[in-house]
Backbone as numpy.savetxt, mean C-alpha at the origin, in Angstrom:
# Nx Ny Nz CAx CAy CAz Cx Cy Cz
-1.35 -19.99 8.55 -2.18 -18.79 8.55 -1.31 -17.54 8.55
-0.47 -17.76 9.28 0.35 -16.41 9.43 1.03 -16.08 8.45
1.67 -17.32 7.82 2.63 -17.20 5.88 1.62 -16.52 5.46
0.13 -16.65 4.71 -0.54 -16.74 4.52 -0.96 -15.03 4.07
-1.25 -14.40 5.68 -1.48 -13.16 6.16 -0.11 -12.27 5.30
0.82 -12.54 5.65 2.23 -11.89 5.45 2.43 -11.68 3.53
2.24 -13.38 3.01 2.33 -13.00 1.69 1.01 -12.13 0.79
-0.16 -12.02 1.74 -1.27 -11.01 1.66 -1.04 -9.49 1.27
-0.21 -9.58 1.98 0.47 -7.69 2.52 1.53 -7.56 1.86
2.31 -8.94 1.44 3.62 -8.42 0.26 2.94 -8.04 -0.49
1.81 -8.89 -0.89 1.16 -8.96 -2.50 0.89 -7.53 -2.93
-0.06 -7.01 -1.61 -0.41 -5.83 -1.79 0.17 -4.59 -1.60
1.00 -4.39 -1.10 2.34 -3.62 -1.40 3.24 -3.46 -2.58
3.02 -4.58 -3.07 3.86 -5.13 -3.91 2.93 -4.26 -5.46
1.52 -4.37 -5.31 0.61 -3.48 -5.99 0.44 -2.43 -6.49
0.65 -2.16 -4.89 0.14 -0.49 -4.55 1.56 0.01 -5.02
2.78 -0.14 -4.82 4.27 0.16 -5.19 4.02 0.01 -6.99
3.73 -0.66 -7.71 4.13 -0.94 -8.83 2.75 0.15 -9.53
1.66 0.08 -9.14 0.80 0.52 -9.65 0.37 2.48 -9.53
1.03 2.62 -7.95 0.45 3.56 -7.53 2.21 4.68 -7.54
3.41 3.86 -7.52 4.72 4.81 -7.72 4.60 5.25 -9.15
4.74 4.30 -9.75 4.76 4.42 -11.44 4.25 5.63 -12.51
2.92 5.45 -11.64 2.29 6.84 -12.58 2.90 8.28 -11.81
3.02 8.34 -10.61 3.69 9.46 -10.02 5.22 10.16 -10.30
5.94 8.85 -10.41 7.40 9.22 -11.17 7.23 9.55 -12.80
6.40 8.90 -13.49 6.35 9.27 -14.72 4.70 9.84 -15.52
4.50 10.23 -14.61 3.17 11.05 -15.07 3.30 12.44 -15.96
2.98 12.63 -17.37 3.16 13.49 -18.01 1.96 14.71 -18.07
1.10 14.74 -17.08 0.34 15.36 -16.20 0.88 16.47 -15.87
0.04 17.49 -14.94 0.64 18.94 -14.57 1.02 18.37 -12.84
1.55 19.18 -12.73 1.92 18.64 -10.88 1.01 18.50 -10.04
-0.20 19.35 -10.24 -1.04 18.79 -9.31 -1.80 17.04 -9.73
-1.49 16.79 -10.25 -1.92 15.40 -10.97 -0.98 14.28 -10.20
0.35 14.75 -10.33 1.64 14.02 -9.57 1.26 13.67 -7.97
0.73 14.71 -7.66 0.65 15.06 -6.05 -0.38 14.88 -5.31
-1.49 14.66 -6.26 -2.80 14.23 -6.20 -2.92 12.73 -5.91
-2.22 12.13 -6.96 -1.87 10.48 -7.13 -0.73 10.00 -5.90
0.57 10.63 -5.52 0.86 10.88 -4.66 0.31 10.44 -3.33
-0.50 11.53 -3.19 -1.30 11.58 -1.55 -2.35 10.55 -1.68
-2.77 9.80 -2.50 -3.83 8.93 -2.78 -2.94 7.41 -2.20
-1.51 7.48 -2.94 -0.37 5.95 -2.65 0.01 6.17 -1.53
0.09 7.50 -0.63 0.33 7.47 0.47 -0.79 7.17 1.89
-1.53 7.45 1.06 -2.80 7.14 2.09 -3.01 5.79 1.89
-2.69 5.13 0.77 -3.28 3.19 0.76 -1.86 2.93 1.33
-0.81 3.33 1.26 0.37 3.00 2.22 -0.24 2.97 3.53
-0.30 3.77 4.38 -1.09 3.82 5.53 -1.82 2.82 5.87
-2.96 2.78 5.03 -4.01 1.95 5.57 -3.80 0.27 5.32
-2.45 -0.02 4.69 -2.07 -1.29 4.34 -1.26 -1.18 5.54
-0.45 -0.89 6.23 -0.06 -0.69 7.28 -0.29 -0.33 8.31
-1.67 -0.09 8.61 -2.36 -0.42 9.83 -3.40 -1.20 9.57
-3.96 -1.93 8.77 -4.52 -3.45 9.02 -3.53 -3.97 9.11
-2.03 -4.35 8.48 -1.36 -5.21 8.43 -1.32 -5.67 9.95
-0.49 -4.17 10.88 -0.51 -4.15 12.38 -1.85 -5.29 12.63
-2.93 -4.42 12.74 -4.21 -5.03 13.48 -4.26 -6.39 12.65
-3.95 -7.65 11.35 -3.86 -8.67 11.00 -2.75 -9.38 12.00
-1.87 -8.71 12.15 -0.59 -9.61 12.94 -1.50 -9.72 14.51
-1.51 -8.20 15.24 -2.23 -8.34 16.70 -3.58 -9.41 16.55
-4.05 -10.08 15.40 -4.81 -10.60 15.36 -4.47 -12.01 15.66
-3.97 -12.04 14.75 -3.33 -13.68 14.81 -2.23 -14.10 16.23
-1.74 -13.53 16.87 -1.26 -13.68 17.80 -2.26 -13.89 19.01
-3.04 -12.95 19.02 -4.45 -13.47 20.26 -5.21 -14.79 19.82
-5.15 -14.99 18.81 -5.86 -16.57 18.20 -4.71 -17.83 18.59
């Protein structure tokens, strides 16, 4: 369960990095477009990293 959980959160990192850096480093967009997309990969950063937290504190009380 715990492999399981862990390769969950690579996967999706692994996503959000390929899907959500990509257009930001090479976006031929005006800057607010860059920065927009930006604060959007930084906020699913976040929130993949605090379920991840609350998935681990999970599995440890089980």
């Amino acid at each position: 369960m715990k492999l399981l959980i862990h390769a969950c959160f690579i996967i999706l990192l692994l996503l959000v990095t390929f899907f959500g850096v990509g257009p930001v480093l090479y976006a031929d967009g005006v800057l607010t477009e860059r920065l927009l997309t930006a604060a959007v990969v930084v906020i699913l950063y976040a929130t993949i990293g605090f379920l991840y937290s609350r998935a681990i504190k999970w599995i440890k009380r089980k």
